[in-house]
MARLUMRO-801458 format. One record per residue: x, y, z of N, C-alpha, C in turn. Coordinates in steps of 0.05 Angstrom, whole numbers, padded with zeros to 5 digits, always signed. Each point is the difference from the previous one (the first is absolute). Last residue first. Layout:
! MARLUMRO-801458
XYZXYZXYZ/...
END
This chain:
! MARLUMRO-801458
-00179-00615+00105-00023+00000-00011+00010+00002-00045/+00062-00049+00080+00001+00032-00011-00029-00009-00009/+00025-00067+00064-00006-00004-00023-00007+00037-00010/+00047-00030+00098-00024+00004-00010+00002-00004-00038/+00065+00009+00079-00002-00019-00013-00021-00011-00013/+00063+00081+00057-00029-00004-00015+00005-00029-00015/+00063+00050+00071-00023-00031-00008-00010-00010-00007/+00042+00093+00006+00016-00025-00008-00012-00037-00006/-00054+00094-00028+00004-00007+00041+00026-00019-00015/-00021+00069-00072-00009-00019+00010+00012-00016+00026/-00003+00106-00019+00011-00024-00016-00010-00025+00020/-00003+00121-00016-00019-00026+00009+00022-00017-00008/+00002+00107+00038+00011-00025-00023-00012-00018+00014/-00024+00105+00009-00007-00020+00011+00020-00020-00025/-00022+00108+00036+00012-00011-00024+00006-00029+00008/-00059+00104+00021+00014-00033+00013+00016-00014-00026/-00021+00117+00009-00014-00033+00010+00018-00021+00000/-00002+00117-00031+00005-00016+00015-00017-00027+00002/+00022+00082-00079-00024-00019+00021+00022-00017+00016/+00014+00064-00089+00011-00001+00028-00016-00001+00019/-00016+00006-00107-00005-00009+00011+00027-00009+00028/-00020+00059-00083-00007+00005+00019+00000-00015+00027/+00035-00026-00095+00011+00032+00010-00019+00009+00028/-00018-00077-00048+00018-00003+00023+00013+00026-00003/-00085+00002-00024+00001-00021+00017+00033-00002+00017/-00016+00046-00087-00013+00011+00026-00001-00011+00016/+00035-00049-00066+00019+00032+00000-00021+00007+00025/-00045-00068-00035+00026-00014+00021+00014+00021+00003/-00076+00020-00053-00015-00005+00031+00030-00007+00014/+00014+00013-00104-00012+00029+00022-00006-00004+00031/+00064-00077-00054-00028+00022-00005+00007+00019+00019/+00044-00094+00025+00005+00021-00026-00023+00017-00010/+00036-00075+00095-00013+00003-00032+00007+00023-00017/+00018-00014+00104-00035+00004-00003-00007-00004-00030/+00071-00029+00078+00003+00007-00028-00027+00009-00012/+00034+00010+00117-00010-00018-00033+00000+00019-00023/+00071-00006+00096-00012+00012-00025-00017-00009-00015/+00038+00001+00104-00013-00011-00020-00004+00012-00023/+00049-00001+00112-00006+00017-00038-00011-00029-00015/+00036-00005+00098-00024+00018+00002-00003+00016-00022/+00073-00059+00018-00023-00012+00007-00027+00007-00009/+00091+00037-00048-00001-00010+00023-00033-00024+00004/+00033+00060-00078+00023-00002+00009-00027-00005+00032/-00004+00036-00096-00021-00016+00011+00017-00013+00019/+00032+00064-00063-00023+00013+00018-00006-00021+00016/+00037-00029-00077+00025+00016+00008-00007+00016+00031/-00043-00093-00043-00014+00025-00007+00032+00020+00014/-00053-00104-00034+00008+00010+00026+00003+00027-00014/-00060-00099-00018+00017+00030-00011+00011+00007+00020/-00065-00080+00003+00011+00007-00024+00021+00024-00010/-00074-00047+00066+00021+00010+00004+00024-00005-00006/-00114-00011-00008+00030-00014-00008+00010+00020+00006/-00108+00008+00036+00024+00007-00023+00013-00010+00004/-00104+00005+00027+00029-00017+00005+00012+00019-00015/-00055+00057+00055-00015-00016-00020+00041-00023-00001/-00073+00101+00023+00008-00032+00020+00002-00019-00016/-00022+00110+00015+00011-00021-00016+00016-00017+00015/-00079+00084+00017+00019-00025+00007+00010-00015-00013/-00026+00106-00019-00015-00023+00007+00026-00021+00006/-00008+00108-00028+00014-00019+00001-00014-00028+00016/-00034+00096-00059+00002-00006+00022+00021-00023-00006/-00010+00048-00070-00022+00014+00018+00003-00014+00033/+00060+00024-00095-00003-00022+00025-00019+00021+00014/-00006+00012-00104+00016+00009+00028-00002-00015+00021/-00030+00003-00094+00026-00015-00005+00012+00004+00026/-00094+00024-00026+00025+00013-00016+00020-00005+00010/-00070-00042+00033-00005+00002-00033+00026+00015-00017/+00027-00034+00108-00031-00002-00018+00006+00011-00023/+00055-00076+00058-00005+00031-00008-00027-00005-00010/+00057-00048+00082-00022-00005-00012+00003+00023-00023/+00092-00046+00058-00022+00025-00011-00023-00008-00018/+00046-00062+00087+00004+00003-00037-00012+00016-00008/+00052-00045+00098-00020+00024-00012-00004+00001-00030/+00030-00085+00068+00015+00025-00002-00028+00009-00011/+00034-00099+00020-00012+00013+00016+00003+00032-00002/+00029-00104-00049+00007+00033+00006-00029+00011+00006/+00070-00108-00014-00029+00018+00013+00002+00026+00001/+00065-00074-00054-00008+00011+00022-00032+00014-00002/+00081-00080-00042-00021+00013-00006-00010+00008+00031/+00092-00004-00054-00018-00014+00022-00025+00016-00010/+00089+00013-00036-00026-00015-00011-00014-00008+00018/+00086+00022+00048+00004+00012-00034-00032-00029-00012/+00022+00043+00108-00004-00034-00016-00008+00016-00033/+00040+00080+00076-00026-00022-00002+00002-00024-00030/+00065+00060+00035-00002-00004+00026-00026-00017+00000/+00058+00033-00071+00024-00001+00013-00015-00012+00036/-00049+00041-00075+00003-00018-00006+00026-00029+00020/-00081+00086-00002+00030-00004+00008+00016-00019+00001/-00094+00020-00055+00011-00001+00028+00024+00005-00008/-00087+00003-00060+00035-00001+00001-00002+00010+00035/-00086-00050-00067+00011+00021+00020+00035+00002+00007/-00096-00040-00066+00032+00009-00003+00005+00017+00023/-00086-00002-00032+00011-00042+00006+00024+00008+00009/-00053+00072-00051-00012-00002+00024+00013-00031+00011/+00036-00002-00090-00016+00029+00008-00022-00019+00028/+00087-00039-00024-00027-00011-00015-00014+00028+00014/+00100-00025-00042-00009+00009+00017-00026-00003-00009/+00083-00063-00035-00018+00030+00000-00016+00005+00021/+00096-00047+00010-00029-00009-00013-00021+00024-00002/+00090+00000+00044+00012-00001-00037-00031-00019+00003/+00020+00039+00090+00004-00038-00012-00006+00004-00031/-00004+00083+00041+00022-00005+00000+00005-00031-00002/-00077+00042-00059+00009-00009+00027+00029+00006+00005/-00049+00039-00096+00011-00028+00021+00000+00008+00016/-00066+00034-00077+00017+00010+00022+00008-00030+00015/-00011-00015-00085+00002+00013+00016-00020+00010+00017/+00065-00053-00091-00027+00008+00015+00008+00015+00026/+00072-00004-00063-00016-00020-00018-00029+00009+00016/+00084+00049+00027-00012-00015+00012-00022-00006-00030/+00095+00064+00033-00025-00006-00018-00011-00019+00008/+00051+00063+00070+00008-00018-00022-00026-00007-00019/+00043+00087+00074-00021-00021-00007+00023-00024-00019/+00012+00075+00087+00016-00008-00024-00022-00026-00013/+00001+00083+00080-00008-00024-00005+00014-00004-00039/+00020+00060+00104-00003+00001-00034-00005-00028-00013/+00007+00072+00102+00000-00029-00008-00013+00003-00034/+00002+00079+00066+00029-00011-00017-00005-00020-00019/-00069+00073+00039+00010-00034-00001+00017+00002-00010/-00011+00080+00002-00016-00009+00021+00000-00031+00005/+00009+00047-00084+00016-00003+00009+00010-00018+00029/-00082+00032-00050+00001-00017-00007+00030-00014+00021/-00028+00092+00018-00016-00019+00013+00003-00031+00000/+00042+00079-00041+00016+00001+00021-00022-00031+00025/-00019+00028-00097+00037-00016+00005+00002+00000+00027/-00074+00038-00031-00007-00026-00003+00026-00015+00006/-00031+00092+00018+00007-00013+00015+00002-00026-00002/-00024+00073-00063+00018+00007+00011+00015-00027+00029/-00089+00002-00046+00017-00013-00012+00029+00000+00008/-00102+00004+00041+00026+00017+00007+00035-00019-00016/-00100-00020-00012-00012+00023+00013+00034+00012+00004/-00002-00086-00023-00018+00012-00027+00004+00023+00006/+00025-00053+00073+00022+00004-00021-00009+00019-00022/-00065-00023+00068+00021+00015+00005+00023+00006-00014/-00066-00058-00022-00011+00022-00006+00019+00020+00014/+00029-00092+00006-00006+00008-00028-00016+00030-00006/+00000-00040+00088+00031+00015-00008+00006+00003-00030/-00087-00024+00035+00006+00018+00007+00039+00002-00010/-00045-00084-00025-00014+00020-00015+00011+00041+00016/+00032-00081+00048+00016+00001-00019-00009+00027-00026/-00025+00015+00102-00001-00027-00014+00018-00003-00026/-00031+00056+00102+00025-00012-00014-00013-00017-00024/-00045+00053+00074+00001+00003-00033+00004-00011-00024/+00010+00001+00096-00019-00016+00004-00013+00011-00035/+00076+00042+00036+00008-00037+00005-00025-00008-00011/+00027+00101-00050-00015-00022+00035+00007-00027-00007/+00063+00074-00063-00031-00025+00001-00002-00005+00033/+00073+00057-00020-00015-00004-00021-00025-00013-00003/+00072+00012+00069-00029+00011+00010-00010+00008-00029/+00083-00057+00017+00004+00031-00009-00034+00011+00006/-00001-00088+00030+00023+00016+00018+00002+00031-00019/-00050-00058-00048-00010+00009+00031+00015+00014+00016/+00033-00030-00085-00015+00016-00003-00017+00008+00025/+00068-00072+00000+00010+00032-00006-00017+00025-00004/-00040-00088+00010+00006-00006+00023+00018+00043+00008/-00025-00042-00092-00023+00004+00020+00007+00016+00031/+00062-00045-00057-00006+00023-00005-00027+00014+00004/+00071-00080+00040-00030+00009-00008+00004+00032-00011/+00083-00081-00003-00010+00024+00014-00026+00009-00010/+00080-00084-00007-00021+00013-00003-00010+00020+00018/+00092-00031-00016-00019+00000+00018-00021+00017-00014/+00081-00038-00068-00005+00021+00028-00030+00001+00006/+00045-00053-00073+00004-00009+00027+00003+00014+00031/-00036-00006-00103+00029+00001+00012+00018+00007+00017/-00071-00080-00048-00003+00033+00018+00028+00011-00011/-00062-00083-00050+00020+00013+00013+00005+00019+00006/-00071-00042-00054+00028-00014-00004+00016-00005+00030/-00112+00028-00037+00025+00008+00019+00022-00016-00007/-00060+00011-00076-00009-00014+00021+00023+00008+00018/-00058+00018-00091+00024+00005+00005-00007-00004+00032/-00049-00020-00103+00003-00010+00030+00023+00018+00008/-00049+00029-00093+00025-00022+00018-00014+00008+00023/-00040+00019-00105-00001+00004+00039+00015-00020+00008/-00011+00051-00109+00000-00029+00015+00001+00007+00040/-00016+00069-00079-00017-00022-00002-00003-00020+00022/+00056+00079-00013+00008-00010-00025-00020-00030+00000/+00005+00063+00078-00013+00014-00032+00015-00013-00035/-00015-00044+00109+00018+00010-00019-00009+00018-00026/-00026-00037+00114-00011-00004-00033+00008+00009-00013/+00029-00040+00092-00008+00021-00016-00003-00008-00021/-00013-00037+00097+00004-00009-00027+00002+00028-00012/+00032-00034+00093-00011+00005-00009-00006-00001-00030/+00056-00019+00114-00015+00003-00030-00018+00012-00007/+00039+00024+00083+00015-00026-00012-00002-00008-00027/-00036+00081+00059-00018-00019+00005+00013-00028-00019/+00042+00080+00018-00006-00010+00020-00021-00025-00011/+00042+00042-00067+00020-00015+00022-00010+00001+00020/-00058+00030-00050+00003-00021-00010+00033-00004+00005/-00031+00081+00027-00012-00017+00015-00001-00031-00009/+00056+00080-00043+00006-00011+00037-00019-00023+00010/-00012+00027-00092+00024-00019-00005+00004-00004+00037/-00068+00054-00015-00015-00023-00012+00034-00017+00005/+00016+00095+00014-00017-00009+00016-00013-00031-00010/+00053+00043-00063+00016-00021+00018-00013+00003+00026/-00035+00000-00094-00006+00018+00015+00017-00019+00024/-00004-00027-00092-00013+00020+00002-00001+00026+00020/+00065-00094-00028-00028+00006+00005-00004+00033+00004/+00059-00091-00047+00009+00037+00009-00031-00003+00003/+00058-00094+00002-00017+00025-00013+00005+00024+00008/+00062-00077+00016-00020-00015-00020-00029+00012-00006/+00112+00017+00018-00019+00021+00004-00027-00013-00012/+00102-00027+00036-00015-00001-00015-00022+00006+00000/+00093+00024+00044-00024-00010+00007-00021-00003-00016/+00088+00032+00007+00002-00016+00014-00024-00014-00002/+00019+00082-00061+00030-00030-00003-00013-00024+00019/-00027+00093+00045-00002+00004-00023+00021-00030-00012/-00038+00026+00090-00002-00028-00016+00013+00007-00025/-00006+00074+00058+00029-00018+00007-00005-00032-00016/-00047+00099+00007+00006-00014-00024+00019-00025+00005/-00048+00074+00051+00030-00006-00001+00008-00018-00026/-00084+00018+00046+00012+00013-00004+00021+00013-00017/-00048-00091+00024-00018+00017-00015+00017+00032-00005/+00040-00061+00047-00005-00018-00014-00023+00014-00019/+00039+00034+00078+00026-00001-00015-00011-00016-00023/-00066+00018+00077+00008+00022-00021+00023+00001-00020/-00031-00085+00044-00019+00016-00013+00013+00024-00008/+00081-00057+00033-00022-00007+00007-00016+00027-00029/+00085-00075+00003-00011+00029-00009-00033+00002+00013/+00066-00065+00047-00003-00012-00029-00016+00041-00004/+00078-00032+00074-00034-00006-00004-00005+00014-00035/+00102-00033+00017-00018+00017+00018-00027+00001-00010/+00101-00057+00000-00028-00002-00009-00023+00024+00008/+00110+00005-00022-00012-00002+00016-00031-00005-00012/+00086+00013-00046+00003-00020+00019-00026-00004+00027/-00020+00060-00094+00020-00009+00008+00011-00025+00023/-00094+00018-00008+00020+00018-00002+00027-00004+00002/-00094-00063-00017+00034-00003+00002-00006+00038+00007/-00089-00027+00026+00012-00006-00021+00042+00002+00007/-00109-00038+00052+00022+00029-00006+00008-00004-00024/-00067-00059+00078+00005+00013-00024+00019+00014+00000/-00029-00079+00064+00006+00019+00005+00010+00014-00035/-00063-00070+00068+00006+00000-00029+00012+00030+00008/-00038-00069+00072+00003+00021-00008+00027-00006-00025/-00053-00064+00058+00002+00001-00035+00004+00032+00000/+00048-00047+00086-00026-00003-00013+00002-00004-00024/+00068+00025+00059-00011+00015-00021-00036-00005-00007/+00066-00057+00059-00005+00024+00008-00026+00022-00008/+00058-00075-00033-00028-00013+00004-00015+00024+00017/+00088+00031-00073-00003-00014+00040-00032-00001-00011/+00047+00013-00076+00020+00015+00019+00001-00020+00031/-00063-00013-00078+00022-00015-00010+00028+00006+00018/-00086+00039+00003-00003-00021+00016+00019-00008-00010/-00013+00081-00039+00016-00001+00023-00010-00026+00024/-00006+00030-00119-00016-00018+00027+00014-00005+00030/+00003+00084-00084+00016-00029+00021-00021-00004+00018/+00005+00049-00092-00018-00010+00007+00008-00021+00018/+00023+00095-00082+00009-00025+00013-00022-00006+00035/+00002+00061-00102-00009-00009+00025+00002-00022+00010/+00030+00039-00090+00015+00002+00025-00005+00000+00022/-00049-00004-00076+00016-00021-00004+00016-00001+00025/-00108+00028+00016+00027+00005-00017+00023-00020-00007/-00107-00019-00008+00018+00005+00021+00031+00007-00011/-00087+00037-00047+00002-00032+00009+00020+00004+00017/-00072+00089-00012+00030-00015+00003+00000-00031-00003/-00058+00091-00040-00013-00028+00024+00042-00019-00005/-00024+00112-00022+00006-00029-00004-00009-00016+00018/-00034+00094-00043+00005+00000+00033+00006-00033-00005/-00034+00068-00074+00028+00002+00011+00009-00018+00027/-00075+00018-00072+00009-00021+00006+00030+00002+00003/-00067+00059-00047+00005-00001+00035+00014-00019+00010/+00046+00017-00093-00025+00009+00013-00015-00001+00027/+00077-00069-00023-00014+00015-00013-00027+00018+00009/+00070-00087+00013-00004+00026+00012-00011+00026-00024/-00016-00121-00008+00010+00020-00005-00001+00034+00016/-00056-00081+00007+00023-00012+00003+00021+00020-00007/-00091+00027+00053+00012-00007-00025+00027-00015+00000/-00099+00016+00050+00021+00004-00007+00017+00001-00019/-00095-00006+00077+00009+00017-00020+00029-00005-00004/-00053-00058+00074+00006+00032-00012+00008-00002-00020/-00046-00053+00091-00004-00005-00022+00018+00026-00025/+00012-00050+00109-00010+00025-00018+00000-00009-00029/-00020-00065+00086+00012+00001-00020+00001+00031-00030/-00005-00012+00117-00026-00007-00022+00031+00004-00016/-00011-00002+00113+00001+00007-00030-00010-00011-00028/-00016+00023+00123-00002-00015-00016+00017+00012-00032/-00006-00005+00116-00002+00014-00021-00006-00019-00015/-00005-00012+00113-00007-00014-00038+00004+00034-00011/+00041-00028+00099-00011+00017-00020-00008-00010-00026/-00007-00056+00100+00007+00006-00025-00011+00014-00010/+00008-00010+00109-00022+00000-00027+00032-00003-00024/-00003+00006+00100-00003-00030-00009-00011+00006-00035/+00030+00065+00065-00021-00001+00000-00005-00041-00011/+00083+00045+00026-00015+00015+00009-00035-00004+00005/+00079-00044-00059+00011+00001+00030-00030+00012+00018/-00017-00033-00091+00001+00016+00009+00014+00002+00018/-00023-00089-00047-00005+00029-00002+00012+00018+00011/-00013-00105-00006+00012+00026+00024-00017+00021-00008/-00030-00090-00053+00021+00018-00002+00002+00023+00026/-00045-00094-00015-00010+00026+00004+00030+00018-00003/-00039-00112-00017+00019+00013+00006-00006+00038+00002/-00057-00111-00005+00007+00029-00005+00023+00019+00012/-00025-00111-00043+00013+00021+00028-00006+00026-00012/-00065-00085-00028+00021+00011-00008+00016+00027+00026/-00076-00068-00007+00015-00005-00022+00026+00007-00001/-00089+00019+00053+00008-00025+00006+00021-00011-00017/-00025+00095-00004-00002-00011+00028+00017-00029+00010/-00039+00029-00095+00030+00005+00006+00013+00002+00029/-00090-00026-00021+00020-00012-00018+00031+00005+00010/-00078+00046+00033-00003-00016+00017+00037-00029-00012/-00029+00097-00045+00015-00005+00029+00004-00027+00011/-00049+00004-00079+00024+00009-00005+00012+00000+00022/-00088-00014+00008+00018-00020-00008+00028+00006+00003/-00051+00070+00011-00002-00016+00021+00012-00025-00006/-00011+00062-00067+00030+00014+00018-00010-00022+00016/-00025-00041-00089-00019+00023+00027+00026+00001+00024/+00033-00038-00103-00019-00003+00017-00007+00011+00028/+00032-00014-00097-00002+00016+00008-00017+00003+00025/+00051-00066-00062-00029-00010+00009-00015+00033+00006/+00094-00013-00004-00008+00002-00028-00034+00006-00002/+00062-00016+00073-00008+00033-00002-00020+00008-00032/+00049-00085+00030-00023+00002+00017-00017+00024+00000/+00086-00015-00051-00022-00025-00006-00026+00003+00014/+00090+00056+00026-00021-00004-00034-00030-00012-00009/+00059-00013+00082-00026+00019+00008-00013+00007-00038/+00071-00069+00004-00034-00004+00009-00011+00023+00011/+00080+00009-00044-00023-00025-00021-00018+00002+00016/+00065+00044+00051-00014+00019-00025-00019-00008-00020/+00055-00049+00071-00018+00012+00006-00022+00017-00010/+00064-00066-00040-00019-00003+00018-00020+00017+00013/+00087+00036-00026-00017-00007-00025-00033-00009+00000/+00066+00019+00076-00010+00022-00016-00019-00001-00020/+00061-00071+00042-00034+00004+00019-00008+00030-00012/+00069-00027-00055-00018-00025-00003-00021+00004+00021/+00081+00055+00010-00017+00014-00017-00025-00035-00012/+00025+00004+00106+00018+00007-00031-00020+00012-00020/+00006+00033+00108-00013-00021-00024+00012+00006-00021/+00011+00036+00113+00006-00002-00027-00010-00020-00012/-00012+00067+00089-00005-00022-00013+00021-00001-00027/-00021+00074+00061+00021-00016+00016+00003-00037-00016/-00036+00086-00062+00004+00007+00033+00027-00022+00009/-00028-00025-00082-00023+00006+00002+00011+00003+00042/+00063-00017-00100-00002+00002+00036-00021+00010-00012/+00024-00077-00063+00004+00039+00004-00006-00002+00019/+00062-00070-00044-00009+00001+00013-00014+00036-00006/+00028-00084-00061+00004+00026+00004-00020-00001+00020/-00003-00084-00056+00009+00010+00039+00000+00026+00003/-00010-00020-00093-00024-00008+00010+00002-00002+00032/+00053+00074-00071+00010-00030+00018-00033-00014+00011/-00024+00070-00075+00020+00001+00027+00005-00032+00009/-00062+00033-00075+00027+00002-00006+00020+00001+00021/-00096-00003+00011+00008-00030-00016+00037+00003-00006/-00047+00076+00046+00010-00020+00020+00004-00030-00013/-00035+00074-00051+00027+00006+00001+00014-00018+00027/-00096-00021-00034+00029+00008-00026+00030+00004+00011/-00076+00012+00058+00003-00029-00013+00022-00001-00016/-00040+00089+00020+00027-00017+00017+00002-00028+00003/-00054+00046-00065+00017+00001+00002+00023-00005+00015/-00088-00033+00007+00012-00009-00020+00031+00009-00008/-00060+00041+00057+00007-00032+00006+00012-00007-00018/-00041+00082-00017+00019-00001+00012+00016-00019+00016/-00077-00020-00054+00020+00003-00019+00023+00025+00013/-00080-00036+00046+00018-00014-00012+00016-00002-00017/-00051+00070+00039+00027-00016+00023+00008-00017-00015/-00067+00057-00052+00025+00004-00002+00013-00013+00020/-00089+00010+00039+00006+00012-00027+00029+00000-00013/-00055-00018+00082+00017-00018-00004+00014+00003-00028/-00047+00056+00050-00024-00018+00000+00014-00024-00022/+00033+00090+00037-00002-00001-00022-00025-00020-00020/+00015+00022+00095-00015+00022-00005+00011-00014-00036/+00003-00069+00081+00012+00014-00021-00013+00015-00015/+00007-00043+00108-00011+00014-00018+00011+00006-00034/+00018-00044+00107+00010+00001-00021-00024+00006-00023/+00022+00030+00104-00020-00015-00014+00004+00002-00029/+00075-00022+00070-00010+00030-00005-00018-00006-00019/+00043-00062+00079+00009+00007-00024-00019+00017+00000/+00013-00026+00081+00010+00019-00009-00003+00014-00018/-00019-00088+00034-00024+00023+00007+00006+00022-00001/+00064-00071-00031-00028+00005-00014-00023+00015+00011/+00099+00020+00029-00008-00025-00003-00031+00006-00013/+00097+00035-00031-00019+00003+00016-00012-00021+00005/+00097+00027-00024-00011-00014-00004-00028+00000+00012/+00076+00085-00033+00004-00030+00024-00034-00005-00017/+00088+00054-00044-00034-00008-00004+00006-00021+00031/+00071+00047-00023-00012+00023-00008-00033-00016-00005/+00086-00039+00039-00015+00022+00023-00023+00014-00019/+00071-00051-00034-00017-00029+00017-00029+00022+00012/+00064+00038-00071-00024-00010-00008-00020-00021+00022/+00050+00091+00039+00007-00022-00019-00019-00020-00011/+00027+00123+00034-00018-00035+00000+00009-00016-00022/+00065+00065+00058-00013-00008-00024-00020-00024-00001/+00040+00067+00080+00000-00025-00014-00029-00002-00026/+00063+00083+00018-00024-00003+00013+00007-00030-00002/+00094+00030+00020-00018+00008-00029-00024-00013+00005/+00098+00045+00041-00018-00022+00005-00024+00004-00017/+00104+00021-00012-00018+00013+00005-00029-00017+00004/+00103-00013-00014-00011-00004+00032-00028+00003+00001/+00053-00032-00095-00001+00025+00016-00022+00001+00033/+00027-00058-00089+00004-00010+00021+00004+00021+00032/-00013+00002-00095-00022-00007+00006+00003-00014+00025/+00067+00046-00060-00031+00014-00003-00017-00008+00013/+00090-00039-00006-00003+00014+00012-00029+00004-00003/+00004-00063-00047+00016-00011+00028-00011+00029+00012/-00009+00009-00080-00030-00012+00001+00014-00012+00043/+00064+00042-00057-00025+00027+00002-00013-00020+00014/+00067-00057-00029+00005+00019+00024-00016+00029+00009/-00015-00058-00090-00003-00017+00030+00005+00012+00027/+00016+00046-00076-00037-00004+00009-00002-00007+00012/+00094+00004-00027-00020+00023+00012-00022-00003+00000/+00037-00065-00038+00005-00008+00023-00006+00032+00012/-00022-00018-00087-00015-00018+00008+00013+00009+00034/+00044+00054-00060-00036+00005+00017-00005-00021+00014/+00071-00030-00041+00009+00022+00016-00021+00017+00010/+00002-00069-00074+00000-00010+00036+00005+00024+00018/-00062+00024-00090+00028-00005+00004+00012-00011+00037/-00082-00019-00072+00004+00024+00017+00025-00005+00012/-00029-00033-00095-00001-00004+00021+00005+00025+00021/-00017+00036-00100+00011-00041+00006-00006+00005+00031/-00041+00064-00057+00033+00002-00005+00010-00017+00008/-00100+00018+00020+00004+00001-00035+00033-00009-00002/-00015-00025+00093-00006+00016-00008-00005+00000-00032/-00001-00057+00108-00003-00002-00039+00004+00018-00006/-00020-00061+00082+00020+00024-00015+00022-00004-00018/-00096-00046+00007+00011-00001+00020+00033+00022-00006/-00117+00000+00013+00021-00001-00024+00037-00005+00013/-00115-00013+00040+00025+00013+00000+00025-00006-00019/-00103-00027-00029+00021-00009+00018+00023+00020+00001/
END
C-alpha cells in the first residue's frame, strides 16, 4: 500500500504538502492534448458464441486447479460485492467465485474440447480483449522465476546487493489530490523543501546513494542476473550459508520502465528478430565495457522484500507455472479466469528450440508487470528451470487473450 508521508525523521512538512499540491494543480493542467487512454470498459468487449474460440487445453488440464485455487483464496479475502469490470459489464467477487467452482468442477472430469465448447457456450460469457489498435492481436511474452547464487554477506564475488525498500522512499497516492488521477502513484524523496523523483539506476548502483538507507537482504554474483531478477519480480536464491529465501517485488522507484532490448536494436547491437533475453546475456558476456552504459538504459529500480514462499502474484498468492498470466491490471478483472491463444517453443536433445507450436490453454490472472501496460500485453509465468528461462527469454508471439465468467443467469447446479 502507498505509504503515507512519511519519512525515517517524522512527517512531511505542511509546507511541501501544499507545494505538491500546487505542482500536481499546475503540472497537469496544461493545454497539451494527450492519445486517449484505454479504459477498463473498452479493453474487453463481449462475444457471441459463434465467435467463441475453440477451447482446447495443450496442458490437458494439468495444474488449473490449483491455479483456481489461487484466485479463490484471494477473492475469499475481498468485499463479497466488490465489483470487477469485464469491458462494458461488471460482477462481484461472489459471481467470480461461482464461476471458478464450477468451470473447476466441470474441467475436473477432463472433458473432449467438443463438450467443453458446447458447456461453456451454454454457461458462461466470453469476453475478448481489443488488442492491438492495428491488428487486434495481443503480445504474449513470458517470465520465469530465476533461480541464483548468494550471500547474506559482501564478500568475494558477491558484490552486487538485492535491495529491500529504502527508508527515504516516499509513495503518494495522488487519488487523495483529484478522482482525476486514477491509481497513479507518484515516488521521490524529501530534498530539503522540495519532493523530487526518487534516485534512478545509475545513482543507485553507481553512486552509492543507498548507503544507511537501504537494507541489503543479499549480494549476488553477477549484476547481469541482479538486472533480470528485477525484471522478472522474484526469485529464490540460494545462500552459501545453506539456507534459500524468497525475495519478492516490494516497490519501484518510480521511473519509467525501459527495454533494454528495445536499446540494443536501435544501437544495431542485436537484430529485432534476434532479440531475446539469452542474446543480451551473450552480448553483455561478449562486451563488458558496455554493461553500465546498457544496464543503465532503464532507469527503473526494483526494491525486494522476503517472502516465507514463492514466487507471488501481485494478489500476494503464489504463482502456478504455465496457469499464471499478468496483465494490466488497471484494465482486466484481478483472478479471472481466461483463455490464451499464442506460441510455445518445442526443444530438442540439446536444450534448443527447434520449432514453435500452438499454445492454447486456461490461465488466472494473477500478476501484473512495469512492461505490461495496455490491452495488447500479456505476460506468462512459465515456473523455474532450464525449459521456463528459455521459454520466456524467447518468447514474443502474438494471439488472443479471452475472459470467461458465468452468464448472470446461471441458475444451474455447479458440476
Amino acid at each position: 500500500m502507498p505509504r503515507r508521508f512519511a519519512t525515517s525523521t517524522g512527517l512531511l512538512r505542511p509546507a511541501l504538502a501544499c507545494i505538491l499540491a500546487l505542482w500536481l494543480a499546475a503540472g497537469c493542467a496544461g493545454p497539451a492534448k494527450k492519445k486517449p487512454v484505454p479504459t477498463a470498459a473498452s479493453a474487453l468487449v463481449c462475444i457471441q458464441p459463434d465467435a467463441y474460440p475453440k477451447f482446447i487445453d495443450d496442458m490437458h488440464y494439468d495444474g488449473l486447479a490449483h491455479g483456481i485455487s489461487k484466485s479463490l483464496a484471494y477473492l475469499a479475502r475481498v468485499p463479497s460485492e466488490r465489483r470487477f469490470t469485464f469491458g462494458p459489464d461488471t460482477y462481484t467477487a461472489a459471481h467470480l467465485i461461482r464461476s471458478l467452482r464450477c468451470f473447476e468442477g466441470y474441467a475436473r472430469s477432463a472433458p473432449s474440447a467438443a463438450d467443453l465448447g458446447r458447456w461453456i457456450a451454454d454457461n458462461f460469457r466470453v469476453y475478448r480483449a481489443t488488442g492491438a489498435p492495428d491488428t487486434g492481436k495481443v503480445l504474449f511474452t513470458g517470465y520465469y522465476e530465476p533461480l541464483l547464487k548468494g550471500s547474506r554477506v559482501k564478500s568475494g564475488p558477491y558484490r552486487f546487493p538485492v535491495y529491500a525498500r529504502p527508508d527515504d522512499l516516499l509513495s503518494v497516492d495522488l487519488s487523495r489530490f483529484s478522482d482525476r488521477f486514477g491509481k497513479q502513484v507518484l515516488y521521490g524523496r524529501v530534498s530539503g523543501d522540495a519532493l523530487v523523483p526518487y534516485y534512478d539506476r545509475q545513482q543507485i548502483d553507481n553512486a552509492d546513494v543507498l548507503a544507511g538507507k537501504a537494507r541489503c537482504l543479499a549480494w549476488l554474483k553477477d549484476p547481469v542476473d541482479r538486472f533480470f531478477l528485477h525484471i522478472q519480480g522474484s526469485g529464490k536464491i540460494f545462500l552459501d550459508n545453506g539456507q534459500t529465501i524468497n525475495v519478492h517485488y516490494h516497490t519501484t522507484n518510480g521511473h519509467p520502465y525501459r527495454s533494454i532490448g528495445k536499446f540494443l536494436i536501435e544501437a544495431g547491437a542485436i537484430a529485432r528478430e534476434q532479440m531475446s533475453m539469452q542474446a543480451i546475456r551473450r552480448y553483455l558476456n561478449a562486451h563488458p565495457e558496455k554493461l553500465d552504459t546498457v544496464l543503465n538504459a532503464n532507469p527503473s529500480y526494483v526494491f525486494f522484500k522476503l517472502e516465507s514462499d514463492g514466487p507471488l502474484g501481485c494478489l500476494d498468492v503464489k504463482l502456478t507455472a504455465g496457469r499464471s498470466v499478468a496483465t494490466d491490471h488497471r484494465l482486466f478483472p484481478s483472478a479471472a479466469l481466461c483463455f490464451v491463444q499464442t506460441q510455445k517453443p518445442l526443444i530438442d536433445a540439446q536444450a534448443r528450440i527447434e520449432r514453435w507450436a500452438p499454445l492454447q490453454r486456461f490461465v488466472l490472472n494473477q500478476d501484473t508487470g512495469g512492461a505490461i501496460r495496455g490491452p495488447a500485453r500479456a505476460d506468462l509465468f512459465w515456473g523455474n528451470g532450464p525449459y521456463a528461462e528459455l521459454a520466456a527469454g524467447h518468447m514474443q508471439h502474438a494471439g488472443a487473450l479471452y475472459f470467461l465468467v458465468l452468464k448472470p443467469g446461471f441458475h444451474g447446479p455447479c458440476p
